[in-house]
C-alpha positions in Angstrom: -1.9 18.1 125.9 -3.4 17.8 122.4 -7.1 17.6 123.9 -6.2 21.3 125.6 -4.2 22.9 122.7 -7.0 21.8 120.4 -9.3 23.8 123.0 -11.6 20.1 123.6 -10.7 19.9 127.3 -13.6 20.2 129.4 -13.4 20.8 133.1 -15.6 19.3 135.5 -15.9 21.8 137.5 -17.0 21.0 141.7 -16.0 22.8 145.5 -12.5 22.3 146.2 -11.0 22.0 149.8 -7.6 23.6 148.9 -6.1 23.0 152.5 -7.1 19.3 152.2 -6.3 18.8 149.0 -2.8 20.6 149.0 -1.7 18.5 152.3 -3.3 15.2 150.4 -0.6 16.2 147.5 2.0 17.1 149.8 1.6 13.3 150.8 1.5 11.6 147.9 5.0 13.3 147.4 6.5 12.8 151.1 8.0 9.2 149.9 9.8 10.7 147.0 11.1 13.7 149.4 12.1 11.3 152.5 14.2 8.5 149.9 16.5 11.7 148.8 16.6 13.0 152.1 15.2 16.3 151.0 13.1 18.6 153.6 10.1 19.9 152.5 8.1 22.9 153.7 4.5 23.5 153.5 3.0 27.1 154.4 -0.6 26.8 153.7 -2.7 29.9 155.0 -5.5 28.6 157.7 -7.9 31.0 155.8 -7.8 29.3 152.6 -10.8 29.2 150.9 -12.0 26.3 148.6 -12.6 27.0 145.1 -14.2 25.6 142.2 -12.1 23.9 140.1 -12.0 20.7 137.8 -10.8 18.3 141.0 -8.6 15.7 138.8 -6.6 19.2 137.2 -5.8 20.8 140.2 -4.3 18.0 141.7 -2.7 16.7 138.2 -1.1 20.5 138.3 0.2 20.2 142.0 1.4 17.0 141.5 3.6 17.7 138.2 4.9 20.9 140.3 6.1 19.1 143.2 7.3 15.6 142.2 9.0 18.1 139.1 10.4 19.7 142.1 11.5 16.6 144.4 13.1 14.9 140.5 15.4 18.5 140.1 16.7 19.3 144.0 19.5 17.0 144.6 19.8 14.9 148.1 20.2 17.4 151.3 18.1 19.8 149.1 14.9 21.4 150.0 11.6 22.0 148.1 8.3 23.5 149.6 4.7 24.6 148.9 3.3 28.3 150.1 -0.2 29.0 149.4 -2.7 32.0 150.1 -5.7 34.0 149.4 -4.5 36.8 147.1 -7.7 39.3 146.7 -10.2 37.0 144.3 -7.8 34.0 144.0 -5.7 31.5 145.7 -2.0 31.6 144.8 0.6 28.7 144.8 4.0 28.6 145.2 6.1 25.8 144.5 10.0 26.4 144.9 12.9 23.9 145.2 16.9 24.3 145.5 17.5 21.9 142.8 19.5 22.6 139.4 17.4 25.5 138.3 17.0 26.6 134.3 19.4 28.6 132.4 18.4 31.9 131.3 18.9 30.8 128.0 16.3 27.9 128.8 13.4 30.0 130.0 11.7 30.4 126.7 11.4 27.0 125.9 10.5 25.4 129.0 7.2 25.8 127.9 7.5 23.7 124.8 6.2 20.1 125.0 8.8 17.9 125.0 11.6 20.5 125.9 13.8 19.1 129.0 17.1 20.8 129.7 19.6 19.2 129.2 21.8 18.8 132.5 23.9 16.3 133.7 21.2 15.8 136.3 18.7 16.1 134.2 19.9 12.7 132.1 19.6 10.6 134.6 16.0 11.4 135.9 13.2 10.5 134.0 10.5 12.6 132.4 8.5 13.9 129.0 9.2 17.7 129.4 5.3 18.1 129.3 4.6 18.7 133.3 5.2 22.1 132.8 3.2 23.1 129.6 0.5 21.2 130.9 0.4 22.9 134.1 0.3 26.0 132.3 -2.4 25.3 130.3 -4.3 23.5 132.7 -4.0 26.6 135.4 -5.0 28.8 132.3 -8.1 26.8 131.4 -9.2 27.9 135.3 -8.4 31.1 134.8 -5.4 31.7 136.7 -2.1 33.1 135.7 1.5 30.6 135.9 4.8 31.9 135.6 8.4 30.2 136.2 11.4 31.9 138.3 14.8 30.4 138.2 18.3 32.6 139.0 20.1 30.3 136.5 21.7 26.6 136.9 22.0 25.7 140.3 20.1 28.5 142.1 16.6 26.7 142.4 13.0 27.4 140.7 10.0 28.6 141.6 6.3 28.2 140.1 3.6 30.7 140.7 0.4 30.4 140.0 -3.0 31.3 141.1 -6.8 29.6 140.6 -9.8 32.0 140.7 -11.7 31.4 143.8 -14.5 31.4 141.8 -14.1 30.8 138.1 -14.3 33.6 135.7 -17.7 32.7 133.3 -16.4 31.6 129.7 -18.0 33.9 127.5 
């Protein structure tokens, strides 16, 4: 986190199979989702093109989204992933069922070590910096990120998008 607010994060940038490396996420996170009897749903477009993008980031981005998304969506809950090609980007969903942020909460979910504080959210473990980091690191592509929740116990969803190509730092 310091490396990217200090502006000394580099990416390493290289072509991207999105549709591979969306399902290979998806994976990684199917234990977590199958122990707490969650369902999770994946809509990835067939026409999804790869991008260039820093390979360790994007995954490090999708991963904090989901697994942030499997920790907050209590048992019989459901999470899922949507992703298309939106005009000169790709754009990602993430959305869950879970405890959702409080109104109140939306401004600071993007300070680093912010967690809202939850019954639920006591007895699940974290640093409060998946989403700030996500945010920057979807940022230092290019892309945009925003956060939608309805308020405590309505769910969440994450939007964001990756240029297709990256914009050239000027």
């Amino acid at each position: 986190m310091a490396k990217v607010e200090a502006g000394k994060m580099k990416l390493v940038l290289s072509g991207l199979p999105m549709k591979s490396l969306l399902n290979e996420i998806s994976l990684l996170v199917a234990d977590m989702v199958s122990k707490k009897k969650i369902e999770m749903s994946l809509e990835i477009a067939e026409d999804l093109p790869n991008i260039e993008g820093d390979e360790l980031k994007v995954k490090e981005i999708l991963y904090n989204l989901l697994s942030n998304a499997v920790k907050f969506t209590p048992e019989g809950g459901k999470i899922g992933m949507r992703a298309k090609k939106a005009d000169s980007e790709i754009e990602i969903v993430v959305w869950d069922t879970g405890v959702g942020i409080a109104s109140e909460n939306m401004g600071k979910i993007f300070e680093g070590f912010f967690r809202v504080d939850t019954p639920y959210s006591r007895v699940t473990e974290g640093t409060g910096l998946g989403l700030p980091l996500s945010k920057k690191l979807v940022e230092l592509h290019g892309g945009k990120f925003s956060v939608e929740s309805d308020g405590l116990n309505r769910g969440t969803l994450v939007r964001f998008t990756l240029p297709i190509i990256p914009r050239k730092v000027v």
